[in-house]
Structure formats: C-alpha cells, structure tokens
N, C-alpha and C positions, 0 to 999 in steps of 0.2 A: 492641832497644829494650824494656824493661820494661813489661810490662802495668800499666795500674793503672786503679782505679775513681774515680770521684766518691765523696764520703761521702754527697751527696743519696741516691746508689743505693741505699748499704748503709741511710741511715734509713729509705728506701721500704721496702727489706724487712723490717727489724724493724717496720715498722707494719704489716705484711703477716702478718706472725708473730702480732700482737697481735689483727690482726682476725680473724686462724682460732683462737683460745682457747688458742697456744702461746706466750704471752712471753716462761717462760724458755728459750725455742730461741734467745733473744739474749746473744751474748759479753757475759761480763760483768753479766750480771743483778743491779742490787742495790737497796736498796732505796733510797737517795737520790737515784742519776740513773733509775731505770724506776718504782719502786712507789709512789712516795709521788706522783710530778705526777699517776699515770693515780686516786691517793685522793682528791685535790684537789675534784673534783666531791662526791665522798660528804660526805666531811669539811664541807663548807659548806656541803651541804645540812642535814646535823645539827645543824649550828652555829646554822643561821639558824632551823629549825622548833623551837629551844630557846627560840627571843626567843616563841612562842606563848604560854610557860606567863606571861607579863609578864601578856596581856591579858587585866584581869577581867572575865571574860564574866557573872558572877552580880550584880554591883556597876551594873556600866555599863550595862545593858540593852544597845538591840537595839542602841548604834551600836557597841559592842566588837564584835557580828559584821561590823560593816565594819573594825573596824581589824584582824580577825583575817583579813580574806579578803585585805586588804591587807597582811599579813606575808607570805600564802600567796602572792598575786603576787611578790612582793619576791624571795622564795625560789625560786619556781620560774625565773623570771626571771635570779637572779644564777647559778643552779644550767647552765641553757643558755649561758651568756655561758662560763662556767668548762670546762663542758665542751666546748664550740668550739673552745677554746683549748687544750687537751688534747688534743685529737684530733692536736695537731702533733707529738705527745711533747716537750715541753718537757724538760729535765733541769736542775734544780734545783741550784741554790750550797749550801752547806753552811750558808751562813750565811742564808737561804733558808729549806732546809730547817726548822731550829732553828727559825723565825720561825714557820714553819706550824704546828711540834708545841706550841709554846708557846703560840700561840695558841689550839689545839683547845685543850690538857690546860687552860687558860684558862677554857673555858666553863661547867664543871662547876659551877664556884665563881661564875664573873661574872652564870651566869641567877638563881640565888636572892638573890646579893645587889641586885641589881635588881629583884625582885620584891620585895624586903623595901621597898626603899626607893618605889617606885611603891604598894604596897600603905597605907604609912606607918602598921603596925600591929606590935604587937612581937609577935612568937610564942614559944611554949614551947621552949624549949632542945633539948625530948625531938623536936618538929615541925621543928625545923631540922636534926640531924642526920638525921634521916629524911632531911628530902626532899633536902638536901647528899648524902647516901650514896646515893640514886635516880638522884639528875643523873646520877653518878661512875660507876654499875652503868652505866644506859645509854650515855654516850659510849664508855666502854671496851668497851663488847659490840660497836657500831657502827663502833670504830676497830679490834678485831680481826678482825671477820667481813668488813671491809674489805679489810683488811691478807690475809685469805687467798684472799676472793675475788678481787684485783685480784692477787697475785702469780701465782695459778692460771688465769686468767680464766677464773672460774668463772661468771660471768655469760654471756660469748661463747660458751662451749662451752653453757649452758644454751637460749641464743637458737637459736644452731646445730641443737640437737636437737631443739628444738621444732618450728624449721621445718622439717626431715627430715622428722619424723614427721608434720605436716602433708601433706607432699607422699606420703607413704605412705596421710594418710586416702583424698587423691584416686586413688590404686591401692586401697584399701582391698578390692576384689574381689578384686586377686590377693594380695594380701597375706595377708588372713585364709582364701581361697580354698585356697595353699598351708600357711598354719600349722595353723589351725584341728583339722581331718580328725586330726590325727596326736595332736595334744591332747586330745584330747575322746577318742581311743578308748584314751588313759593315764588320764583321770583322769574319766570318765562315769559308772562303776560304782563309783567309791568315792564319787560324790556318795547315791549311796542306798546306804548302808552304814549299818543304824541304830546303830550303837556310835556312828560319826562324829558322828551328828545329836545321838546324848546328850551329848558332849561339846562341842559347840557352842550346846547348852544353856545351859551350865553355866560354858563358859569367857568369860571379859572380856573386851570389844574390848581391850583395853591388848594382853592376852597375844596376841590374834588380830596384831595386827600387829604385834609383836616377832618373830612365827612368819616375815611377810612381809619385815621387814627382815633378819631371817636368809635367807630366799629371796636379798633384792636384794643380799646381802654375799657368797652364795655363787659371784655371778655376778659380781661383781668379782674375786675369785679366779680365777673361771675367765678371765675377761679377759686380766688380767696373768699368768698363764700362756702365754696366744696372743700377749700383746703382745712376752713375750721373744725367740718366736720366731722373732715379724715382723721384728722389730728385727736379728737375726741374720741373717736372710734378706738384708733391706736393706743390711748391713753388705756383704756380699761383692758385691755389683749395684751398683758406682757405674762403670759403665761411660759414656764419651761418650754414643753415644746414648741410656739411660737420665737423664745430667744434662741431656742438652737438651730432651725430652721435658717431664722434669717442672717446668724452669726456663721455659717459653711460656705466657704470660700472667702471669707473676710480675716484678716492678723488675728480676729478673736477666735476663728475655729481652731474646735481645741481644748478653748476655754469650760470648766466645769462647770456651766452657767446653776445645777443644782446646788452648788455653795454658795454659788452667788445669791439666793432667791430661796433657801430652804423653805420659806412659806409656799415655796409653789409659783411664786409670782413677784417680780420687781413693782416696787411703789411709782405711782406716776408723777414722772417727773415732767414740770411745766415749762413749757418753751418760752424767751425772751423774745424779746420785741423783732429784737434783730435773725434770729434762729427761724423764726416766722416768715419776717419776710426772703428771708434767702431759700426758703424751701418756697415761699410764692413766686418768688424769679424762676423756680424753677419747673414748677406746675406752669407758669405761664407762656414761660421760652416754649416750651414743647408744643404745648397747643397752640401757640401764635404760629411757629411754623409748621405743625403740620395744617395748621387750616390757611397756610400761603399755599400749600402745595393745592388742596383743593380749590383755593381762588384762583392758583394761578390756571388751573383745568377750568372754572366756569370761562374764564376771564375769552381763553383761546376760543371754547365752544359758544360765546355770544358774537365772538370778531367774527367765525365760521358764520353763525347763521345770519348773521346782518347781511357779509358779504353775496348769502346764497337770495337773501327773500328781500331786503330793504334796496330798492333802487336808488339812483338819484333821484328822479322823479316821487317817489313816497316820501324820500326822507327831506325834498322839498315840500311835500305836499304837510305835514306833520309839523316842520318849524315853518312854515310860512314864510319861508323866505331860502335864499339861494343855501345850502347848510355850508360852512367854515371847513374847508378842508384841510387835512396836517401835513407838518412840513414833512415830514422824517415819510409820511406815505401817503401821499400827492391824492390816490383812488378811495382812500377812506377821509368819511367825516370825520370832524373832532367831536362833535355830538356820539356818535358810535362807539369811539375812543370811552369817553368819559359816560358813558353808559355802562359798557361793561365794565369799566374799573366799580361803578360802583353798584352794580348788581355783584360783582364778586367781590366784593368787600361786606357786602351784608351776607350773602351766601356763606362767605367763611366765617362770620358773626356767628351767625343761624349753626352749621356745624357744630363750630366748638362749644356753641352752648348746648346744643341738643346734645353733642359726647358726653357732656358731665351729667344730664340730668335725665334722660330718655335710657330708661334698660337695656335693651336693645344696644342702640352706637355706644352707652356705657361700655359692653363686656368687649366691644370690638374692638374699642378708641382706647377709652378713659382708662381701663383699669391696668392696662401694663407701667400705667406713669404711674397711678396712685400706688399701685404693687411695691415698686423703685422707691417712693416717699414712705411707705411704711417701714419697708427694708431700713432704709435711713434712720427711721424716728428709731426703732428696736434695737438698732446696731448701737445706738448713741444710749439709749438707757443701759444697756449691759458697760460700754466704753464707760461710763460715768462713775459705775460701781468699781471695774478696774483699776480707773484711775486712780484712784481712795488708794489702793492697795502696792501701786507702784513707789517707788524711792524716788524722791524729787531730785529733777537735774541737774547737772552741774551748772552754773548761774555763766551765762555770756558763752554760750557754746553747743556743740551740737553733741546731742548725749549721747549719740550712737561712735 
C-alpha cells in the first residue's frame, strides 16, 4: 500500500518553515502563492496610514486630532484583522493577486488626489508633482523592503535573534564571562595607543561606522564559509535516526520516516541559490546580534576605563592638542567615543569569528545555531519526500 500524507501536513510544515525565518525552504516558493498573501498586512497598513496625510490637522484644529487618532485605530485595527488571516497562508488567484498590486500601485496617485479635493484649494503644478513623486518614493520603498523582507523573513529571523540574545543577557555572566578575557587582552593595549586617539580625533562618525560595518560584513563572510560546510556535512547525515530526531515536535512527527528512506537513508538533496542565502541571513542575524551584545559590553567597559585612567591632561597630551569634546556628554572626548566604538566593533569581529572556528567558543556559541540549521536542512529533505506523496491543492485557495 502506498504511503501518503494529508496536505493539511505538508501546509503545517511550511508554516512551520515560515515561523523559524526559512520560507524559501518551501517547494515551489513564488511570489503569488507565498510572498505577496504573507505582504498583505504591510501593504494595507501603508495603504491605510497614506489616508493620514487627508487630515488637516493645521486647518481643523484640535477635532482633526480625533479624526487622525481615528484613522490610527482604523489602521491598526484592519492591519490585525489581515494579519490573522495570514497567519493561515492563504495563496492567492492570480486574478487576486493583480487586484491587490493594482490597488497598492493605486494609492500613490489616489491619497493626493483626495487631499486636493478635501483640501478644495488648487496648488502650484511645481507642489503637486513634489508631493505625487513623495507618495510614489515612499510606497515603492515600503512595497520593496516588503517584498525582500517577507520573501527572507527577515523580520522572523530578526525576532528570533533578538530573543536568543535576550536569553543570553540572562546568562550574561557566562556569556561575557567566557568572551570578554580573550577580547580585551587582543584589543586593551591598542585602546591607549596615542596615534589611535589622534585619529579618532579627527575622524567622522560617518567614517567610524563604515569601519564597523566593514567589521559586521566581514563576519558574514565568515559565516557563509561555515555555512557551506555545515550544509555538506548535513548533506551526507540524513540517516533514519537523524530524520526522526529532528522530525519530533515538527507537523512531520509521526511521520514513518522508514518508508520514506527504506534504504536507510534519504538522497541528498541540493539547496538553491536562494534556500542558501536565507539559511545565511540566518546564521548571520544570530551572530551579528549576539556579538552586538558583546560590543555593546566592550564598548561600556572602554567608556569605564577611559573615564577611570585617561585624564584630560593625557588625552591632551596623546592628541596633541586640546581633545573635541561631545555634545550629548560635555566630560567625555569624542576621541574616546569613537575609540571604543571601534575597539568594540572589532572585539565583536574577533568573537563571531573565533565562535565559528575556535573548538572551545564553537560548542559554547556556534553550535546551538548550527544545531537550529541542521534541524532545518533534515526537516526539509523529509518535507520534500512528503510532498511527492500529498494530493495537489485546490488552485486559488487555502487547502486547509
């Protein structure tokens, strides 16, 4: 008798995909049955905080802050309702789809001519194209940054790493306990280096964190180097009990992963370009913020020791001249400042790279995310065989 699954199953697990920040780990990924229903929320919340610019808050006095609070329910309101409904993954008709794009690329044009006519004043030709080309910047900014975070979910993986790293402030003793020590005795001695202090002088925040975004890109690098290899690794491990392992507690427990695999072992299946990089967004989210959490610890413990050991007097004596003091804290350099930004932006360099490659900060750091990515990759070669074995859904609708 032939195995076969529900398609309930297999939608459980692609929302199971969606809520760990891997969508495109779903067959088939495109952007009219996955991308556009999970834009749906964005999209109309944009749509609806555009009806804002209607209300003349200078003209109508104070009741226009009630009809503006009363847009903001409205919006927040339809924005729950929509995404309620989302959360089912809905997939979208074509002729659907068309109806939602047309309607956004709609708004650009429909909020100022509605402002024109509520306002019942005629404006300069040179004031209308402005603020027409303003609309158009902005929905198009908010319907791409959409468009890449919801194909990525780059939101879910953000949430994710936040609450990691949460859970790491509450270890925060061992955490910084083990990073710290090894940091501090690479980059202590170059915090009082006076060539350093003269240059930090002298250099612009702009350029100070250009320095630090180079740090955080070099550790993306370094990532997607570890992540090829996990992925290889994974590739040759899709044994039984490794698929049922990581299949418990997922839509697929349950599943008789020994029909699926009678050899013993599922064939390795090779990831797309795109299935790649969304598992490196996701390797890299993690580690970007946890090694903010230990920047942001060097960062306090270099402002501490400036304040305790560097005088005015040294830190005159070092840059050679009277040092540029900051607005926002009148008693500290801006040399100081931009010192320790950027000893803790290589200190969190220095980390994340040594977590992925150093035994040790590996089983500490590294190996609960890679743990997470393997779970993924095995859940998806089992998903893949399932799906084969599911009944295809009904076309423009949600199957469930």
């Amino acid at each position: 008798m032939p195995f076969t699954v529900s398609e309930a199953v297999v939608r459980r697990t692609e929302h199971w995909f969606v809520r760990r920040g891997t969508p495109i780990m779903i067959e088939g990924y495109g952007f009219v049955d996955h991308v556009l229903p999970r834009m749906l929320p964005s999209l109309v919340f944009a749509a609806l905080a555009g009806l804002a610019w209607l209300v003349p808050l200078r003209s109508a006095g104070s009741g226009a802050w009630f009809l503006l609070g009363g847009v903001a329910v409205t919006t927040l309101a339809v924005w729950r309702v929509v995404t309620a409904c989302v959360r089912r993954l809905p997939r979208f008709s074509r002729t659907t789809a068309v109806a939602v794009l047309v309607a956004y690329a709609a708004m650009p044009v429909a909020v100022p001519l509605l402002q024109l006519a509520v306002d019942g004043t005629v404006t300069a030709p040179g004031g209308r194209v402005v603020g027409l080309l303003g609309f158009v910047i902005f929905f198009a900014t908010v319907f791409v940054a959409t468009l890449l975070g919801t194909t990525y979910g780059f939101g879910t993986l953000l949430r994710r790493a936040v609450r990691h790293s949460v859970f790491d402030l509450r270890n925060s003793v061992h955490l910084l306990g083990r990073a710290l020590p090894a940091l501090l005795f690479v980059t202590l001695f170059l915090f009082f280096t006076g060539e350093l202090w003269q240059a930090m002088n002298h250099l612009a925040w702009w350029r100070v964190l250009l320095v630090v975004v180079l740090f955080g890109a070099i550790t993306v690098l370094a990532a997607a180097a570890r992540l090829r290899d996990e992925i290889g690794r994974v590739e040759q491990d899709l044994s039984l009990p490794t698929l049922s392992a990581a299949c418990q507690g997922t839509p697929l427990d349950g599943v008789p992963v020994q029909r699926l695999a009678p050899d013993g072992q599922l064939p390795a299946l090779p990831l797309t370009a795109r299935q790649e990089r969304n598992l490196l967004l996701m390797l890299a989210s993690r580690q970007l913020v946890q090694a903010a959490v230990v920047g942001l610890a060097l960062f306090t413990f270099f402002i501490a020791l400036g304040l305790l050991v560097v005088t005015p007097e040294t830190a005159e004596q070092w840059i050679g001249e009277k040092p540029e003091t900051s607005v926002l804290l009148p008693a500290v350099p801006v040399a100081m400042l931009r010192n320790a930004t950027l000893l803790a932006g290589f200190g969190s360099m220095y980390f994340a790279v040594t977590s992925m490659t150093d035994a040790d900060h590996r089983q500490q750091f590294f190996a609960p995310i890679i743990d997470e990515i393997e779970r993924i990759l095995t859940v998806h070669a089992v998903y893949v065989v399932v799906r084969e074995t599911a009944p295809a859904p009904p076309a423009g609708g949600d199957s469930r």
